[in-house]
PLY file of the C-alpha trace (Angstrom):
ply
format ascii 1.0
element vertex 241
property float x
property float y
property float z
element edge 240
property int vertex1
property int vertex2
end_header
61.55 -6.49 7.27
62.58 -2.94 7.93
62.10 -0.10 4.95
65.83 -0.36 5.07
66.03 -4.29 3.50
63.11 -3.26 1.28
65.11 -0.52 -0.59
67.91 -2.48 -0.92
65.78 -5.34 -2.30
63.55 -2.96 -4.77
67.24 -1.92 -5.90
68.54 -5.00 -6.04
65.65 -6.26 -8.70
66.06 -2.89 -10.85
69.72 -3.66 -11.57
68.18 -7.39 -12.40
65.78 -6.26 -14.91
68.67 -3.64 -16.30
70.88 -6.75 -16.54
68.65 -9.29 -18.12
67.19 -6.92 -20.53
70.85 -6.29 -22.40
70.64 -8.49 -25.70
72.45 -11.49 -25.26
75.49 -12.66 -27.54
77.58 -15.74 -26.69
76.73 -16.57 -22.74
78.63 -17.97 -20.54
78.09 -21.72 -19.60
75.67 -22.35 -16.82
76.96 -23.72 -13.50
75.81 -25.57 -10.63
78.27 -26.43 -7.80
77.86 -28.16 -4.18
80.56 -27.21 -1.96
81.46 -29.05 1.00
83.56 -27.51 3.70
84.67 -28.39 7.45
87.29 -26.04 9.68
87.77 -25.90 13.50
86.37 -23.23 14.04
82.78 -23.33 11.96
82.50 -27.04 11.90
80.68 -28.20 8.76
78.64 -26.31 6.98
77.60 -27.42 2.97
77.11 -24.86 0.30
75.45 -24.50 -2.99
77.07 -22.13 -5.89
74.89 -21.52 -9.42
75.40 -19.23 -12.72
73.88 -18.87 -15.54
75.06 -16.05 -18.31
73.29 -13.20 -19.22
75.33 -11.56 -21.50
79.15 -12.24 -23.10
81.62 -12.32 -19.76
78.97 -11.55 -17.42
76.72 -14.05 -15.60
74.13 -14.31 -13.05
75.38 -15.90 -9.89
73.80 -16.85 -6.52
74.71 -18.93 -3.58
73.40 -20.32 -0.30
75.47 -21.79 3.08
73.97 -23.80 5.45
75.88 -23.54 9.02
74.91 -26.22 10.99
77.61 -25.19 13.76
75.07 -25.72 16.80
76.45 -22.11 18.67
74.87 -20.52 15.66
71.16 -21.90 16.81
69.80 -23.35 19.66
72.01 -25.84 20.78
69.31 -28.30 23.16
66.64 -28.06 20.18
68.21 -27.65 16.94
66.25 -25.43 15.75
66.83 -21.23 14.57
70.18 -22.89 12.19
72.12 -19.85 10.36
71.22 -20.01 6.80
73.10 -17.78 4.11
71.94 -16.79 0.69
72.97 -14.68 -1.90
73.43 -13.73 -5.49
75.68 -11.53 -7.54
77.12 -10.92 -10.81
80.21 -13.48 -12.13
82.48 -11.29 -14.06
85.09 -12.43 -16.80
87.19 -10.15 -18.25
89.57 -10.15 -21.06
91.37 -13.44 -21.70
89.07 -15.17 -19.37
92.26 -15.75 -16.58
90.52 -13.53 -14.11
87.00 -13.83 -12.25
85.27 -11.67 -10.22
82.42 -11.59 -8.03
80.92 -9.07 -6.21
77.65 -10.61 -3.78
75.22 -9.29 -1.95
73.39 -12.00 0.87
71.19 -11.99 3.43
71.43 -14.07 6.50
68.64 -15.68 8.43
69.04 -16.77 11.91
69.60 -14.99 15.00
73.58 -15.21 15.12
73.88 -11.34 14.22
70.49 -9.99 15.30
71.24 -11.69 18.93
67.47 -12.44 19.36
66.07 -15.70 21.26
64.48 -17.01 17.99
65.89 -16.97 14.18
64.58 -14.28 12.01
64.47 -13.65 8.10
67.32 -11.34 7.05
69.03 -10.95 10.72
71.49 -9.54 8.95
73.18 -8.13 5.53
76.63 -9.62 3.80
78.00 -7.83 1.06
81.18 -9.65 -0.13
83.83 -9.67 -3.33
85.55 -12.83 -4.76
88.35 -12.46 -7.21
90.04 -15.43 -8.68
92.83 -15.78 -11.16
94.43 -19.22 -12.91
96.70 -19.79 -15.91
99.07 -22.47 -16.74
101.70 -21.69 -13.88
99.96 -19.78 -10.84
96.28 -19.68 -9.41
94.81 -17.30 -6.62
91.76 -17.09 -4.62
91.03 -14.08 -2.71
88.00 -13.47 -0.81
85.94 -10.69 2.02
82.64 -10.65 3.52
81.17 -8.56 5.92
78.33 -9.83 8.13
76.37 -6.86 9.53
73.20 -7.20 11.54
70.35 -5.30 10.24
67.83 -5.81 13.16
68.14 -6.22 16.50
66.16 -8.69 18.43
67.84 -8.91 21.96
70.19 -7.02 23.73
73.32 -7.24 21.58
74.05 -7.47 18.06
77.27 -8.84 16.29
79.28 -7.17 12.74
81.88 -9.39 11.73
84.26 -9.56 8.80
85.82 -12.86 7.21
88.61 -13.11 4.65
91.10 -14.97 3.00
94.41 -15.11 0.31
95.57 -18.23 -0.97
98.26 -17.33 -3.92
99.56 -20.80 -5.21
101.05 -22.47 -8.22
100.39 -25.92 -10.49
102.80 -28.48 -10.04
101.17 -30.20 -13.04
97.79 -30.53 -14.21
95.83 -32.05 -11.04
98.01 -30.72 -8.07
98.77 -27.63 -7.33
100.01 -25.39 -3.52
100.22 -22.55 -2.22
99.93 -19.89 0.94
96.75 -19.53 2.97
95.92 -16.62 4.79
92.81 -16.23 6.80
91.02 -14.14 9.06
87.82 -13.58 11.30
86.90 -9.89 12.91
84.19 -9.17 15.44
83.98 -5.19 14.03
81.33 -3.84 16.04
79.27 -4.87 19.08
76.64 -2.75 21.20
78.57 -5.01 24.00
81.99 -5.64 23.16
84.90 -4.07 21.96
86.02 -4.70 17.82
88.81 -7.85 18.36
90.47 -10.31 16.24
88.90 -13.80 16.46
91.11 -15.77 14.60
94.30 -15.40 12.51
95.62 -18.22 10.65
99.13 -18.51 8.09
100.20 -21.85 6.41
99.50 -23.53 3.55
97.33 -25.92 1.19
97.48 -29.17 -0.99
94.80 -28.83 -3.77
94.10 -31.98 -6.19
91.91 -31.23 -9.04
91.16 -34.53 -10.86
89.87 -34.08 -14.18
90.36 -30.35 -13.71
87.24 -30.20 -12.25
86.40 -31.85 -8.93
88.48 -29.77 -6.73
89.76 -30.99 -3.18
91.58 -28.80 -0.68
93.19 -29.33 2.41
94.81 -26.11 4.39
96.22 -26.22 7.32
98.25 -23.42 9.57
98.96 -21.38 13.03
96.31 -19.59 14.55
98.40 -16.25 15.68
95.23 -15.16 17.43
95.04 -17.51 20.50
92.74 -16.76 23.14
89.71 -17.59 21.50
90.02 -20.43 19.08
92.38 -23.54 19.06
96.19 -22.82 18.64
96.86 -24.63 15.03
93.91 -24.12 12.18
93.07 -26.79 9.47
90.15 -27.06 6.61
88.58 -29.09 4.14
87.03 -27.72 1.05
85.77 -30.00 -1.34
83.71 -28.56 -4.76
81.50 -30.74 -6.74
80.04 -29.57 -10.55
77.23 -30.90 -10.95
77.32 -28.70 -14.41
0 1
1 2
2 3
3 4
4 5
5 6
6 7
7 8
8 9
9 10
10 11
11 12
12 13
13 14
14 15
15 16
16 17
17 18
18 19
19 20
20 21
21 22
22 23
23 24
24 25
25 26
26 27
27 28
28 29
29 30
30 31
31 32
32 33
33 34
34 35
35 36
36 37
37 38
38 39
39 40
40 41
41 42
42 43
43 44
44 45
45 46
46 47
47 48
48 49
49 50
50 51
51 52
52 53
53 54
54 55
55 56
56 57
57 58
58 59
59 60
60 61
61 62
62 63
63 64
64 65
65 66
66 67
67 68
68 69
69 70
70 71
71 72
72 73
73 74
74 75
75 76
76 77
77 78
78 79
79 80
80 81
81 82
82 83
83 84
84 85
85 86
86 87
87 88
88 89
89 90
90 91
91 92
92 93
93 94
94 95
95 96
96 97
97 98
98 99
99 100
100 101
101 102
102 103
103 104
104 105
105 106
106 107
107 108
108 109
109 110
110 111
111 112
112 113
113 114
114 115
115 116
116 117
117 118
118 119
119 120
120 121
121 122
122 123
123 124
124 125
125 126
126 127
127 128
128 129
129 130
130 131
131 132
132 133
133 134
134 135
135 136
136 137
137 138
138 139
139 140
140 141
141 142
142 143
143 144
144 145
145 146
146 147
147 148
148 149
149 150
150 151
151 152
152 153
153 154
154 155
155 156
156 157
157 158
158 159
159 160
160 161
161 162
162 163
163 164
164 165
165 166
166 167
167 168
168 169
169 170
170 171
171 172
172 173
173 174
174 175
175 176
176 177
177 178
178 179
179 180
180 181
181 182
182 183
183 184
184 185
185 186
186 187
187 188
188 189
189 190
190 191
191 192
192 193
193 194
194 195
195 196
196 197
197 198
198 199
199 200
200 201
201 202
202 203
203 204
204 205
205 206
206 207
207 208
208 209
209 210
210 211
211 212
212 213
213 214
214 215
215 216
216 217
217 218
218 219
219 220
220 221
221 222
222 223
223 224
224 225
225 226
226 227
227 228
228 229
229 230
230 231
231 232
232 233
233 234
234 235
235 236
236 237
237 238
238 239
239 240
């Protein structure tokens, strides 16, 4: 790794040991989540999501994806699979309606660096999750950026991914709303900054027991050339805590 990564990591473990060595009051409850997810445009890819509290309304939280969409690797072989991992802090402030999340992750692979072979931290994702729920309305809103931090073959690839989806509860396990996504190539050493997808519609989210959460979105892809014409996903969460 490049002195780059290395300062951000040394910072990255000060603000840790500033964190955990606040006196702890009434922490929040530990979590452990798998997440299960399949679009057409990243396949499947399964993800893990963990907390634990470290002081009152603040928590410890970290997270890792595994793509297994074969353009991310080597497609004959298998082998050099993206791999995503990250941690954060899970913020809950005031009357506990609102979350936030600010992440930092590295990825590890060679989908950003553009090498031959996958390399540890190919590339830098800062992102920012805020969520909101009460009795009547829920949101979910959500940015990464992917930016390559080395470069291991002639081109390298920044891209930025986001999403709204402002619904409402129909009762107490159902609930709708609007989903807006996007995908960005931002910067290339070979290619101009373009829109890779754009997708507006909706989703149908059942939440039995107010805690296994399934969602289905689906929508128009306004951004045509590159991915299919009409979007759809699958998001499934699982608590194992």
């Amino acid at each position: 790794m490049n002195n780059r990564t290395t300062a951000i990591i040394i910072a990255l473990l000060l603000l840790a040991v500033h964190v955990f060595g606040q006196k702890k009051s009434e922490l929040p409850a530990p979590t452990f989540i798998v997440g299960v997810s399949h679009d057409n445009v990243f396949g499947f890819y399964p993800s893990v999501y963990g907390s634990f509290g470290v002081k009152e309304n603040l928590s410890f939280t970290f997270y890792g994806t595994l793509w297994t969409n074969p353009s991310f690797g080597n497609i004959q072989t298998g082998t050099d699979s993206w791999l995503e991992t990250g941690f954060g802090l899970g913020i809950t402030p005031g009357d506990g309606k609102w979350y936030l999340n600010p992440t930092l992750a590295f990825t590890h692979g060679k989908l950003l660096s553009g090498g031959a072979q996958g390399v540890i931290g190919d590339g830098i994702a800062p992102s920012f999750t805020t969520l909101f729920n009460d009795e009547i309305l829920e949101l979910e809103a959500f940015g990464i950026w992917y930016k390559a931090l080395r470069k291991e073959g002639f081109s390298t690839y920044d891209y930025a991914l986001y999403w709204l989806l402002p619904g409402f509860h129909i009762n107490e396990n159902i609930s709708a709303g609007l989903h807006y996504e996007g995908f960005v190539l931002t910067h290339s050493t070979n290619a101009d900054p373009e829109t890779q997808y754009q997708m507006v519609g909706g989703y149908l989210k059942f939440t039995p027991g107010q805690r296994f959460a399934f969602r289905l979105s689906f929508g128009k892809n306004f951004k045509k050339d590159l991915y299919p014409n009409e979007f759809y996903k699958l998001n499934l969460a699982i608590p194992l805590l």
